[in-house]
C-alpha positions in Angstrom: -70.1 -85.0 -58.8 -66.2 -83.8 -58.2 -65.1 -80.9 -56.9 -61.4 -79.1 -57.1 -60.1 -76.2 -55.7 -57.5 -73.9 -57.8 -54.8 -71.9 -56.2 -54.9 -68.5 -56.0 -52.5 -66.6 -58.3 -49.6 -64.4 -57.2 -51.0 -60.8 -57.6 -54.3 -62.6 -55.2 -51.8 -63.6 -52.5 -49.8 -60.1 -52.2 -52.9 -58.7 -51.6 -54.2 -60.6 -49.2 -50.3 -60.6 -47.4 -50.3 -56.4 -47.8 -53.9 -56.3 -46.1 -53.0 -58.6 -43.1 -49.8 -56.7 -42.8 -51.7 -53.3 -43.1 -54.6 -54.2 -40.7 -52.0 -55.1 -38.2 -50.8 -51.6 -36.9 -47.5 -53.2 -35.6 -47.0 -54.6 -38.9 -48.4 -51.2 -40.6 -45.4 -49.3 -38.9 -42.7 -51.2 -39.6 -43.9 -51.3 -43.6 -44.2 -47.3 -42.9 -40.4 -47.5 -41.4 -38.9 -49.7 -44.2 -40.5 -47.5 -47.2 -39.5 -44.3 -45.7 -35.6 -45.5 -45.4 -35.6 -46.8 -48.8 -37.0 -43.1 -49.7 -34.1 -41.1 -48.7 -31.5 -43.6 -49.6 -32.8 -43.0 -53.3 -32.6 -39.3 -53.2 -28.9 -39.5 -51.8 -27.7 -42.0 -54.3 -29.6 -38.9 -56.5 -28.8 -35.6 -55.5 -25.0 -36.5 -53.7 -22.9 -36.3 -56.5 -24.3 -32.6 -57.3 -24.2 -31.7 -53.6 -20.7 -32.7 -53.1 -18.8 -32.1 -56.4 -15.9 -29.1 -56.0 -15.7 -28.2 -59.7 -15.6 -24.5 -59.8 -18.1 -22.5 -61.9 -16.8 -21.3 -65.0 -16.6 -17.1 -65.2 -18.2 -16.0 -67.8 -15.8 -13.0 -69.2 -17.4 -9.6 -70.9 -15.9 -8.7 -74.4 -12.5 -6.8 -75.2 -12.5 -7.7 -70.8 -8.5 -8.8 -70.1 -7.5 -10.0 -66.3 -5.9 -7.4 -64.1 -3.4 -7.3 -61.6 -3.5 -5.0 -58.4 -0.4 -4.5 -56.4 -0.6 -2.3 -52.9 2.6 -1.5 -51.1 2.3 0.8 -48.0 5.4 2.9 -47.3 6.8 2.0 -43.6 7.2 6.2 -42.7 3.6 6.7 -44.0 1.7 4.8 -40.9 4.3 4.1 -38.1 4.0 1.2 -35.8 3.2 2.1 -32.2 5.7 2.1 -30.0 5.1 0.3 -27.0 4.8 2.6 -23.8 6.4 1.7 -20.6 4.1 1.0 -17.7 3.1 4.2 -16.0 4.4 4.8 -12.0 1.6 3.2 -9.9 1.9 5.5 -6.9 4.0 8.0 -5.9 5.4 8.8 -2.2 6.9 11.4 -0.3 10.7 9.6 1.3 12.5 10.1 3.9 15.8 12.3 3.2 17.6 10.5 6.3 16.7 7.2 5.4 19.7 5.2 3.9 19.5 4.3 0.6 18.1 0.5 -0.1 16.7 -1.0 -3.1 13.4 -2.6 -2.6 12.7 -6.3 -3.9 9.1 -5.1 -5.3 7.1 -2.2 -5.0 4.7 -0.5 -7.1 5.7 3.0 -5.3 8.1 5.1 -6.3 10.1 8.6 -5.2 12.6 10.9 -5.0 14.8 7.9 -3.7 15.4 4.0 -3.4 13.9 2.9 0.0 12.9 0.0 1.7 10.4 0.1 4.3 10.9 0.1 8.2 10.1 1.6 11.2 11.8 2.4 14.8 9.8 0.2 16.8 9.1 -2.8 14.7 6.1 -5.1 14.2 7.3 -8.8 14.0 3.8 -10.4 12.0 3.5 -7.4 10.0 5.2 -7.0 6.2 3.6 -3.8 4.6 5.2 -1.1 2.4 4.6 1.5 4.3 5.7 2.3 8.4 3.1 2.4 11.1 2.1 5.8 11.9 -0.5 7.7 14.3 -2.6 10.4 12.5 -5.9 11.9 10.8 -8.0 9.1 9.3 -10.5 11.7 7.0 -7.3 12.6 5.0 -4.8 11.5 2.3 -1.5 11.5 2.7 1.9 9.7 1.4 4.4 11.7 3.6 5.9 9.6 6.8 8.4 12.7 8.2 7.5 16.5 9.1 9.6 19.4 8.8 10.5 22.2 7.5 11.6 23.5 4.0 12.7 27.2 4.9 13.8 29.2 8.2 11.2 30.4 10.4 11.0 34.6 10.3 12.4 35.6 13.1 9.9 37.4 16.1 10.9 39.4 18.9 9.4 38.0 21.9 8.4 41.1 24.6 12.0 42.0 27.3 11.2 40.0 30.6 11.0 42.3 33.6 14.2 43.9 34.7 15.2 42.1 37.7 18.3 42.7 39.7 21.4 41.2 38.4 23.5 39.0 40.5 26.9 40.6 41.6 30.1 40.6 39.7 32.7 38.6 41.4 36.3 38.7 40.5 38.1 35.2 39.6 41.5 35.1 40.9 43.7 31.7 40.3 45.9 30.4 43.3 49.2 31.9 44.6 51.9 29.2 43.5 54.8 28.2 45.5 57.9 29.9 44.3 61.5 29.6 45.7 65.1 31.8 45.1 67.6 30.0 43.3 70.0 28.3 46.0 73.6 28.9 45.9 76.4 26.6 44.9 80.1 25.3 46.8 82.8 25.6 44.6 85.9 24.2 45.4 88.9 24.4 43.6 92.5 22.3 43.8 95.9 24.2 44.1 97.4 21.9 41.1 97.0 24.0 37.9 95.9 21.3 35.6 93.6 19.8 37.9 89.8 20.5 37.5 87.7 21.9 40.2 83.7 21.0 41.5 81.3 23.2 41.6 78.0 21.3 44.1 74.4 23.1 44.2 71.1 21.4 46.1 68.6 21.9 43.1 65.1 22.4 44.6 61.6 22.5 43.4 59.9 25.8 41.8 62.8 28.0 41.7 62.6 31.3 40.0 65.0 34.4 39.7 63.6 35.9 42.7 64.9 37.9 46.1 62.3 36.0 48.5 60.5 33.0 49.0 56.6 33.1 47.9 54.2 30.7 50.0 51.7 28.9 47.8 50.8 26.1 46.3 53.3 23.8 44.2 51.6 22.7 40.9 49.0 25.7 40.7 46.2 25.6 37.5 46.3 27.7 35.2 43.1 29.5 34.7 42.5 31.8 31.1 40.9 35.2 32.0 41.3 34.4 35.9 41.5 38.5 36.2 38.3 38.7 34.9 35.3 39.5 36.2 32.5 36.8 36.2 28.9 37.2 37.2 27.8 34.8 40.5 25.3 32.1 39.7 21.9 33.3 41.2 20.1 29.9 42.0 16.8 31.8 42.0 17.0 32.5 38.5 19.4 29.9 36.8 20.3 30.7 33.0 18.7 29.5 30.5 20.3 25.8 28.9 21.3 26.4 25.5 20.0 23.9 22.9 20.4 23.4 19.5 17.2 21.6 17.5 17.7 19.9 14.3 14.9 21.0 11.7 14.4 18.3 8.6 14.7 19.8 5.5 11.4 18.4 4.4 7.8 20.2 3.9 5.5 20.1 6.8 3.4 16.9 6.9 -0.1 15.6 8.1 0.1 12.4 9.0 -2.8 9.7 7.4 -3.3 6.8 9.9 -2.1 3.5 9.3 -1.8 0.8 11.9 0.0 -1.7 10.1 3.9 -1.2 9.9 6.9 -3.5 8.7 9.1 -5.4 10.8 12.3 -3.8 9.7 14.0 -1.8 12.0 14.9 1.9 10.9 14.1 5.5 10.4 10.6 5.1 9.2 10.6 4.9 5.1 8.3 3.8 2.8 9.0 0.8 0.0 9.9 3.1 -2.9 11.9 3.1 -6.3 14.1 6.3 -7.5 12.8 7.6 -10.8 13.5 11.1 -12.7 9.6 11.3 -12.5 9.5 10.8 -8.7 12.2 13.3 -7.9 10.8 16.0 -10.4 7.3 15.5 -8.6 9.3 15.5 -5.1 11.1 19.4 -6.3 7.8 19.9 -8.0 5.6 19.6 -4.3 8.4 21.7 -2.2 8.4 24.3 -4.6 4.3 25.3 -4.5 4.6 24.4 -0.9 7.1 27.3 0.0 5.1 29.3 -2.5 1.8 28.6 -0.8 3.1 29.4 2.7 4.6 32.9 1.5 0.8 33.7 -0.6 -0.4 32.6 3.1 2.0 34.5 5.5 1.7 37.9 3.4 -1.9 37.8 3.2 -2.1 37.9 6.9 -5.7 35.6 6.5 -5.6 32.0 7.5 -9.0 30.1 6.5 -10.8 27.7 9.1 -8.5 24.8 10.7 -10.3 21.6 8.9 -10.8 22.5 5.5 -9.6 22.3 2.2 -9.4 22.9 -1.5 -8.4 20.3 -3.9 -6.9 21.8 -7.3 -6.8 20.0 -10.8 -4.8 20.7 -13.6 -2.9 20.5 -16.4 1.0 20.3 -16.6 2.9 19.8 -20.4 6.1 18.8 -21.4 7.8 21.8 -20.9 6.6 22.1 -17.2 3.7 24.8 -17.6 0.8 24.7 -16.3 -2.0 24.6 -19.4 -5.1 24.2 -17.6 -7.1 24.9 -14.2 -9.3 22.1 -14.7 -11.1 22.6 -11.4 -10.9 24.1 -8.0 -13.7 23.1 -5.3 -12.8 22.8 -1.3 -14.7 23.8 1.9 -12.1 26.7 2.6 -13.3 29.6 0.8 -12.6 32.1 -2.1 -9.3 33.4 -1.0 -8.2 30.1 0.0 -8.4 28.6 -3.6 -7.1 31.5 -4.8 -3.9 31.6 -2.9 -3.8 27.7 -3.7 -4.2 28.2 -7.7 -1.7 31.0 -7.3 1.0 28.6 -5.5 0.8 26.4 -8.2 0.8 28.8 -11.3 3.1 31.3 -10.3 6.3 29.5 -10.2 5.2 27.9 -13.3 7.1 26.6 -15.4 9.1 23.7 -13.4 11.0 23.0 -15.9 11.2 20.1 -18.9 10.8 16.6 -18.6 13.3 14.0 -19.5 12.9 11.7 -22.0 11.8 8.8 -19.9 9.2 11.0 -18.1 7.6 12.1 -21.9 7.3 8.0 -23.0 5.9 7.3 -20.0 3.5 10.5 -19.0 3.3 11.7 -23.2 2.7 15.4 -23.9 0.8 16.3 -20.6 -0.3 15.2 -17.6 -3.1 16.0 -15.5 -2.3 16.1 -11.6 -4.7 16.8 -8.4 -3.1 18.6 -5.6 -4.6 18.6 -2.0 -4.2 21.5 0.2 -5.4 21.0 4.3 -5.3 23.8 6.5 -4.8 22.7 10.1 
């Protein structure tokens, strides 16, 4: 008996490969990882060309429809273009009048004048913009000099006691030396047309006088010798005369600062002339003197210390619009007679054209007022 064996067919082996391969689970992944990338590489070669195509989609136009053409044109008067403002004055400060004048190199200050900061005594390691200067640390204050804007009312003071008055004495100059006028010789020769000599001894001081006068030769001359001059007393000299030079600049309070400048000078801050510096420096004198006369002819004086801060409101033309607010640690009266300085010699006349592109149409400013 004979026995053969037939090979299996092809569909038989695949099988048997695919269950090997599946019961293996390295195998299984790898078959998982190989249909999967064939997967999505079929759906790109199917869906790409419609993903990626540019072809624009066809408008569908509605009956008796016709394209239209809009045209917009915006008249240049209708909305202007901004103008660009200049960069408003950082800070302002209060100069000194006898300072010379010196451009600074840079400085965000600026005043009634150019300036450049320095001091009398100077500080070598020290470069600020302002001078060293003793003072109140609780306070603000730009101002660097103290003076006075108007002449003080003059006050009788109370007649000392009568004391006796020192004795009259008469100032007489010395006698001076004074001599006759000497005689001459004459002599003459008997010849008619020869000339004769006359010979004279001049001497010193003489005068058309009858007798000599005993004094002395070169005498001074003394104005008003005649007249009669009271004795020095040294008991009771007289008083020296002295003149004192008042600054034509408001009173100041001094804020503390113990850093200075090394220049050497009458103390000045680092400042830059501008029309709106000197109209705020005319501006500040003008309610001062104001202030002090409200003050004087009131007759009250609030409590050394305080003070009242005033906001407000100025406009182009240089009135005063708007109190905005008044508060302080003076009093009533005290704000009153402040608010009053400032709106009574309102208005302080109009702004230049510089001042209005910079500042606009109004301006709102806080003055400080310290009573000390």
């Amino acid at each position: 008996m004979s026995q053969t064996l037939a090979s299996p067919s092809p569909i038989v082996s695949l099988r048997r490969a695919w269950a090997r391969l599946w019961n293996d689970p390295d195998s299984r992944s790898i078959v998982v990882g190989v249909i999967g990338m064939l997967l999505v590489h079929l759906l790109l070669l199917l869906f790409a060309p419609h993903l990626l195509r540019n072809d624009r989609v066809p408008s569908v136009l509605r009956p008796h429809s016709s394209a239209r053409e809009f045209s917009i044109e915006i008249a240049p008067e209708t909305f202007p273009r901004p103008q660009p403002k200049a960069p408003p004055p950082f800070k302002f400060v209060e100069t000194n009048p006898n300072a010379p004048e010196n451009i600074p190199d840079k400085t965000q200050n600026f005043g009634a004048q150019n300036q450049q900061a320095a001091q009398e005594k100077p500080a070598p390691d020290q470069h600020n913009d302002r001078p060293a200067i003793e003072g109140q640390k609780d306070i603000h204050s730009t101002q660097i000099v103290t003076g006075q804007l108007q002449k003080p009312t003059e006050q009788l003071e109370k007649a000392p006691p009568e004391q006796a008055l020192p004795k009259e004495t008469a100032t007489t100059a010395p006698r001076q030396e004074q001599n006759p006028l000497s005689g001459f010789e004459k002599s003459t020769n008997p010849t008619e047309n020869s000339f004769g000599t006359g010979i004279a001894k001049p001497t010193e001081s003489e005068h058309a006088i009858a007798e000599k006068i005993e004094g002395v030769k070169n005498a001074p001359l003394i104005e008003g010798a005649n007249s009669t001059q009271p004795q020095i007393d040294p008991k009771h000299p007289r008083p020296r005369q002295s003149v004192v030079k008042q600054q034509q600049v408001r009173p100041a309070i001094f804020e503390e600062n113990k850093f200075g400048t090394a220049n050497i000078g009458p103390a000045a801050y680092d400042a830059r002339w501008s029309n709106y510096g000197q109209y705020l420096q005319k501006m500040i004198e003008t309610v001062q003197i104001q202030w002090e006369r409200i003050l004087t002819e009131s007759r009250v004086y609030p409590v050394n210390g305080t003070h009242v801060e005033v906001k407000f409101k100025i406009d182009k033309e240089g009135k005063i619009s708007e109190i905005i607010n008044v508060e302080g640690t003076a009093g009533n009266q005290a704000e009153h007679a402040c608010t009053s300085a400032i709106t009574s010699r309102s208005p302080y006349g109009p702004w230049t054209d510089d001042m209005i592109a910079v500042l606009g149409e109004s301006q709102e400013m806080t003055f400080m007022f310290y009573y000390q």
